[in-house]
C-alpha positions in Angstrom: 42.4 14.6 28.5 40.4 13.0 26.0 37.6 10.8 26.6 38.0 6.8 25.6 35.8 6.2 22.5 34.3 3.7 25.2 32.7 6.4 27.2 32.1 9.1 24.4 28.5 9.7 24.6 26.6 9.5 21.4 26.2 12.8 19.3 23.1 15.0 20.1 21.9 15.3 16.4 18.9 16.8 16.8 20.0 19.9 18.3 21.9 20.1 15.0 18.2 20.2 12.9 17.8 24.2 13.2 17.8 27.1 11.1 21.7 28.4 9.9 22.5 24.6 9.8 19.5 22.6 7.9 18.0 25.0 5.1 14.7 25.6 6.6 13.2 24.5 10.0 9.2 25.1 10.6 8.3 27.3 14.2 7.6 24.6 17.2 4.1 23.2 17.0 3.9 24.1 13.3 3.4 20.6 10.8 5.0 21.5 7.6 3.8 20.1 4.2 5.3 22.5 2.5 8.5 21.4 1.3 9.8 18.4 -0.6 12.7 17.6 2.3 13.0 13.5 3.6 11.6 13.3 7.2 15.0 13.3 9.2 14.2 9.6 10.6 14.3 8.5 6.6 18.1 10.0 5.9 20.1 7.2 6.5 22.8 8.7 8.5 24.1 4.8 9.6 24.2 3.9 6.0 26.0 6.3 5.0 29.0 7.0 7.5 31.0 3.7 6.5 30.8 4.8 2.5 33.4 7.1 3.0 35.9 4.8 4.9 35.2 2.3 2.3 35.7 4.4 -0.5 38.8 5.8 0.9 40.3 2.4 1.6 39.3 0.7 -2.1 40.2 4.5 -3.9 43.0 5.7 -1.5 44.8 9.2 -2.7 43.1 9.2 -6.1 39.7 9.7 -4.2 41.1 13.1 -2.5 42.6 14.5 -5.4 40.5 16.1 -8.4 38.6 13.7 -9.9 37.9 13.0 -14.0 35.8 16.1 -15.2 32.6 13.7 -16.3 32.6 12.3 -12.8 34.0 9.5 -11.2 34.0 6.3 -13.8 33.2 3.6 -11.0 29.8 5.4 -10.3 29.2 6.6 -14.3 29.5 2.8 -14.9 27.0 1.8 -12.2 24.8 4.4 -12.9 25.0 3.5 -17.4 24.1 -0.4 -16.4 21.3 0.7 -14.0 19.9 3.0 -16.8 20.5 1.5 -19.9 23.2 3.6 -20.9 27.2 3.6 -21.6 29.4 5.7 -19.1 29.9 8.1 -21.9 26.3 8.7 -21.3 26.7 9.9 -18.1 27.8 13.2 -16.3 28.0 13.1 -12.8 26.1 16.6 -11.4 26.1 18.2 -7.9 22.3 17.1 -8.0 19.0 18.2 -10.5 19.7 21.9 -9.7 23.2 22.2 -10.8 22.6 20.4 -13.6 19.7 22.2 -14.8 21.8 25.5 -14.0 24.9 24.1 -15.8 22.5 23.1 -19.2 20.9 27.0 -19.2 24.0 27.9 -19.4 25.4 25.9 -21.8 21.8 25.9 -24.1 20.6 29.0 -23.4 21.1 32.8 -23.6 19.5 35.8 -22.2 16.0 36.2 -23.9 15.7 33.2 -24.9 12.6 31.0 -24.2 12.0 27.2 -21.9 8.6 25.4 -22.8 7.6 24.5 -19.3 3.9 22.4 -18.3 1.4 25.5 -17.4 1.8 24.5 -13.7 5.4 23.1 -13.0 9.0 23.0 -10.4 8.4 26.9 -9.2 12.7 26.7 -8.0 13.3 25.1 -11.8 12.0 27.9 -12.9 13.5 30.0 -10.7 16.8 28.9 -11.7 15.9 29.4 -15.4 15.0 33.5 -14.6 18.2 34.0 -13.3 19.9 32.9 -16.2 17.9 35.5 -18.0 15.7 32.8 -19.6 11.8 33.2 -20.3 9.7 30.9 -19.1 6.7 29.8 -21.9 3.7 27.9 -20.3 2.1 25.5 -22.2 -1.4 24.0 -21.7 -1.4 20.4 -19.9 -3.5 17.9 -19.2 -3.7 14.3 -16.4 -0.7 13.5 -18.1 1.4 16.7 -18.7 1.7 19.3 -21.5 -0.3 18.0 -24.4 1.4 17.5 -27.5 -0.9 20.2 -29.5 0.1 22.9 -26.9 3.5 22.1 -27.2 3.3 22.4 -31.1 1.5 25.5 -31.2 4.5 26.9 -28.1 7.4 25.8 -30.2 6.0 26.9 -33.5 4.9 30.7 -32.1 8.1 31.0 -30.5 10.2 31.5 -34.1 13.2 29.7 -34.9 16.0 29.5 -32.5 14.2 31.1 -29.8 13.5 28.1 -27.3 16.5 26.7 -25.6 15.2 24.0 -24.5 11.7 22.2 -23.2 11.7 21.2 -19.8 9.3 18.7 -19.0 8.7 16.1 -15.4 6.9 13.4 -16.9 7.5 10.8 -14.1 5.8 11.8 -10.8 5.4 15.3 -11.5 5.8 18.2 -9.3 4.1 19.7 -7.9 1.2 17.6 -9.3 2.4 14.0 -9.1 0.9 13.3 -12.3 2.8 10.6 -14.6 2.6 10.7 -18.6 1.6 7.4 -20.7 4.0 6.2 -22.9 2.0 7.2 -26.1 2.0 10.7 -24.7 5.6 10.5 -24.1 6.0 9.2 -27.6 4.3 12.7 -29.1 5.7 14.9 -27.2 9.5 13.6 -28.2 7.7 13.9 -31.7 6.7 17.1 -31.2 10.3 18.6 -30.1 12.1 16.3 -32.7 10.3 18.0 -35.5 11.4 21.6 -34.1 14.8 20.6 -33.3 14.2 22.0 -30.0 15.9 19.5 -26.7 14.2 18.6 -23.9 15.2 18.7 -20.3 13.6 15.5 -18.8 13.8 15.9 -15.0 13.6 12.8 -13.3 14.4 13.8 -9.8 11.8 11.3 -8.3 11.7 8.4 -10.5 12.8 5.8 -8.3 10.1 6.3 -5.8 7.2 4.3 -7.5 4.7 3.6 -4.3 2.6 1.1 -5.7 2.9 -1.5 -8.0 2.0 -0.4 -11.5 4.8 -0.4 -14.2 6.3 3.0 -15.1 6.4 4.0 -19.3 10.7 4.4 -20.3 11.6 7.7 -19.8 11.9 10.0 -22.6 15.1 9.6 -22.7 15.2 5.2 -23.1 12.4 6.1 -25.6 15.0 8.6 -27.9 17.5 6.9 -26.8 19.2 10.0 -25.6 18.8 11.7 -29.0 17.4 15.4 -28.0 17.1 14.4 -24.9 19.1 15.4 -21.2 17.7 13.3 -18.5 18.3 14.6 -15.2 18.7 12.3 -11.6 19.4 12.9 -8.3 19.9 11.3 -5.1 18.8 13.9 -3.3 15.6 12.1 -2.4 16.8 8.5 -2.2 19.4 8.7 0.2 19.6 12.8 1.4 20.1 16.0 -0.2 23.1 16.9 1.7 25.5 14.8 -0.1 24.5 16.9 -2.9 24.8 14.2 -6.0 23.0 13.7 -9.1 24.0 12.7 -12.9 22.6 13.6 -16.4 22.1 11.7 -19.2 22.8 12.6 -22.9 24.4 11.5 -26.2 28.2 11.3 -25.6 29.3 14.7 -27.6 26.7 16.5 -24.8 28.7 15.1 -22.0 31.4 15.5 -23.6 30.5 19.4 -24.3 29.5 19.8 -20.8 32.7 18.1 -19.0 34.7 20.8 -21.2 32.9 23.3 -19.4 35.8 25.9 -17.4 34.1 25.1 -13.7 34.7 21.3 -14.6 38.4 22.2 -15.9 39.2 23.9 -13.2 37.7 21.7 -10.3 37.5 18.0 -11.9 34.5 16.0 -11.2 31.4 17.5 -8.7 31.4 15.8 -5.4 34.2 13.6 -6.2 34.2 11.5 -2.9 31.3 11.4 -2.4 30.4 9.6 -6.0 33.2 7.5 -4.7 31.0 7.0 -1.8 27.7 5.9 -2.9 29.3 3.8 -5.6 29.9 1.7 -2.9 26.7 1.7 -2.4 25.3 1.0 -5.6 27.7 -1.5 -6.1 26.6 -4.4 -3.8 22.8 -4.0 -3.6 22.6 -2.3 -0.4 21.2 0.5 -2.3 18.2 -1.1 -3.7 17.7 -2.4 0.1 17.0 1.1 1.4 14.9 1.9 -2.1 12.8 -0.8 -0.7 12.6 0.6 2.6 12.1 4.3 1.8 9.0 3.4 -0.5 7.6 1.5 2.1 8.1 3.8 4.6 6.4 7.0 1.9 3.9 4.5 1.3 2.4 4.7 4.8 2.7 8.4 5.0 1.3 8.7 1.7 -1.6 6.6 2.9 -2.1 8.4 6.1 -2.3 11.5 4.7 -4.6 10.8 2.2 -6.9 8.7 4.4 -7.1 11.7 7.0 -7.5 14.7 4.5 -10.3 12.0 2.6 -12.0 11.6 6.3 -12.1 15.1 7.2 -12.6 16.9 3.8 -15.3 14.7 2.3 -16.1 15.8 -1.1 -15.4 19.1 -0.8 -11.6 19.4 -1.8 -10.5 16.7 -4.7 -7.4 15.1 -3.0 -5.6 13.4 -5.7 -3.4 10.1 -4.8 0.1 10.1 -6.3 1.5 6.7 -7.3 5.1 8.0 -6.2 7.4 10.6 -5.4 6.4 13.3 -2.2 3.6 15.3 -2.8 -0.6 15.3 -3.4 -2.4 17.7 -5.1 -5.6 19.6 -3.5 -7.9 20.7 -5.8 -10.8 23.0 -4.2 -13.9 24.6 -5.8 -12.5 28.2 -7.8 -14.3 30.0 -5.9 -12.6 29.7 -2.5 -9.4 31.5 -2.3 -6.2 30.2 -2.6 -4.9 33.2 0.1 -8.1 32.4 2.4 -6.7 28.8 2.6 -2.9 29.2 3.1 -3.7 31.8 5.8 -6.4 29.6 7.4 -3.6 26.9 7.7 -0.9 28.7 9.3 -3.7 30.1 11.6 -4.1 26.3 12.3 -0.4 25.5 12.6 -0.1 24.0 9.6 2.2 25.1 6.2 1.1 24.3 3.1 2.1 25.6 -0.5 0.0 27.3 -2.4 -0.7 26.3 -5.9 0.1 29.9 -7.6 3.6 29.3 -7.0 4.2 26.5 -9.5 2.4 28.6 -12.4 -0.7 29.4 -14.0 -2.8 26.6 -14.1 -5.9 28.5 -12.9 -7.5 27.2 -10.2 -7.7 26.4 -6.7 -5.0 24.9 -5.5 -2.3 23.5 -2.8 0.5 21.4 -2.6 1.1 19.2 0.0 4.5 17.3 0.9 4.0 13.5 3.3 7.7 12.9 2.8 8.8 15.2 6.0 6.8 14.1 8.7 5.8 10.6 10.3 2.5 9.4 10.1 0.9 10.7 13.7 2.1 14.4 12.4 0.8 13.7 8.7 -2.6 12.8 10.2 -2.4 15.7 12.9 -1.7 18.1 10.3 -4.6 17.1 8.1 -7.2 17.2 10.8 -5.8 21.1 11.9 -6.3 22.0 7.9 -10.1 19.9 8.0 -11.4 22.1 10.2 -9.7 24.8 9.6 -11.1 25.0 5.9 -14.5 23.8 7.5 -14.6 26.8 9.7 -13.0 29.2 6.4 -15.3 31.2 4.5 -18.0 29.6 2.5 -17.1 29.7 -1.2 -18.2 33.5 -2.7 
């Protein structure tokens, strides 16, 4: 017999948050910073569950059937007024990933180089080595890779041989920096005079945590020309539903929605765009914006307040002004190894700063987006004395 809905007890979720369902869960007792991931008390699993209904009953059978290649037009439109661009603009991606996967593809060959900040996304670049792509470091600065090293990158590469630059000018990762609109200005320069795209990826844009006002994009600033901007709501609203967008002059998109896998299939995720175009459509979106930034602020705050009150001046803890992550920067001659392993011994993961490139260095990576305060300031007075009790520097 099956239960009433009346007496159905509610789901138990969080024996669902384990390894083989969720991609990565740390060991009991361990506080993970490593990993960009939203706290599982920030996915909004309440908002979310009526989108589909609602989309199904304004869409009916054309949201279950294949969906226009570029992505659904509803959400392309919503998405063009929100950014300052017309829904030819816009491409509708299975988040930053695919898109970046789907635009080595489509941009680059085997061999062929990607002008990347000296310390920048270790998966992005990942994803660019397995399209047989070389990844060229350039020299950066407080506010990115500086115009000069990009010159000299693009012009000792020879003609034709960089694909593309990829560049995170907006809350960087993994250092959270943010470039100056001047700076932004030279580096589209820069690439303009090469002829050489850039790959803007703007995964975390919309999660500003204090209230300064944030230079155009690179791509508002070319408007588009040379330019692919990558989004996601991945860290807005929850990686799972596995949605993002592009933006790029209409022959790019149209190029790209061409592309067999888009043929074949129709639009990426179309329900789902469906979905949270119901969401963008009405403001409850900017609602939970307004939440979730809140709700990073504090955890940014805590964090940086602990690690500040245990640390002293011994580690330069810098403060992000949005997205998930601060960057530890510790005298060069402690090592990077020492620290990570003094960490886990303290129950605590952390990422090391060699992963993201070759800045030189001592480094680490932390992420507050995954944990709530207590654990945040927990986790920072494990690594305190921790690294007080480590090795003296050599």
């Amino acid at each position: 017999m099956v239960p009433s809905r009346a007496t159905v007890s509610p789901l138990p979720h969080a024996r669902w948050w384990r390894a083989g369902v969720v991609q990565a869960v740390a060991p009991p007792g361990v506080v993970d910073l490593e990993p960009g991931y939203l706290e599982p008390g920030l996915l909004p699993v309440s908002e979310v569950l009526p989108l589909y209904a609602e989309a199904l009953s304004e869409f009916g059978p054309a949201a279950l059937t294949y969906g226009a290649n570029a992505g659904a037009e509803p959400l392309r439109v919503l998405l063009g007024e929100r950014h300052g661009c017309a829904p030819d603009e816009v491409l509708v991606t299975a988040g930053t990933s695919q898109a970046l996967a789907l635009l080595c593809g489509v941009l680059g060959e085997p061999g062929r180089h990607v002008v990347v900040e000296r310390t920048s996304y270790d998966l992005g670049r990942r994803i660019m080595a397995d399209h047989g792509l070389r990844v060229l470091e350039a020299d950066a600065d407080g506010e990115g890779v500086r115009p000069d090293a990009l010159e000299r990158a693009l012009a000792g590469t020879g003609a034709g041989r960089v694909a593309f630059v990829y560049l995170t000018p907006t809350f960087h990762n993994p250092t959270g920096t943010v470039a100056g609109e001047q700076r932004r200005r030279d580096l589209l320069a820069v690439a303009a005079r090469h002829g050489v795209p850039i790959v803007e990826d703007d995964a975390y844009a919309e999660l500003c945590l204090d209230r300064v006002a944030l230079p155009p994009p690179l791509a508002a600033l070319a408007e588009r020309r040379g330019v692919i901007r990558l989004g996601s709501f991945a860290k807005t609203l929850g990686p799972g539903l596995r949605l993002g967008w592009l933006e790029a002059e209409p022959e790019v998109v149209r190029a790209l929605a061409a592309r067999g896998q888009l043929v074949s299939g129709g639009a990426l995720n179309h329900l789902t765009s469906l979905a949270v175009a119901m969401l963008l459509g009405d403001g409850r979106y900017d609602l939970r914006l307004s939440w979730l930034r809140a709700q990073l602020r504090l955890r940014r705050d805590t964090l940086m307040a602990a690690l500040r009150a245990g640390l002293g001046e011994s580690v330069t803890v810098d403060r992000p002004t949005g997205g998930f992550f601060t960057w530890l920067t510790f005298d060069p001659r402690r090592d990077e190894g020492a620290l990570v392993a003094a960490a886990r011994d303290a129950g605590v993961a952390v990422a090391p700063g060699s992963r993201f490139g070759g800045a030189g260095g001592t480094h680490l990576r932390l992420a507050y987006s995954l944990n709530p305060p207590d654990r945040l300031a927990e986790g920072a007075a494990r690594l305190a004395a921790a690294w007080r009790n480590e090795e003296s520097p050599r």
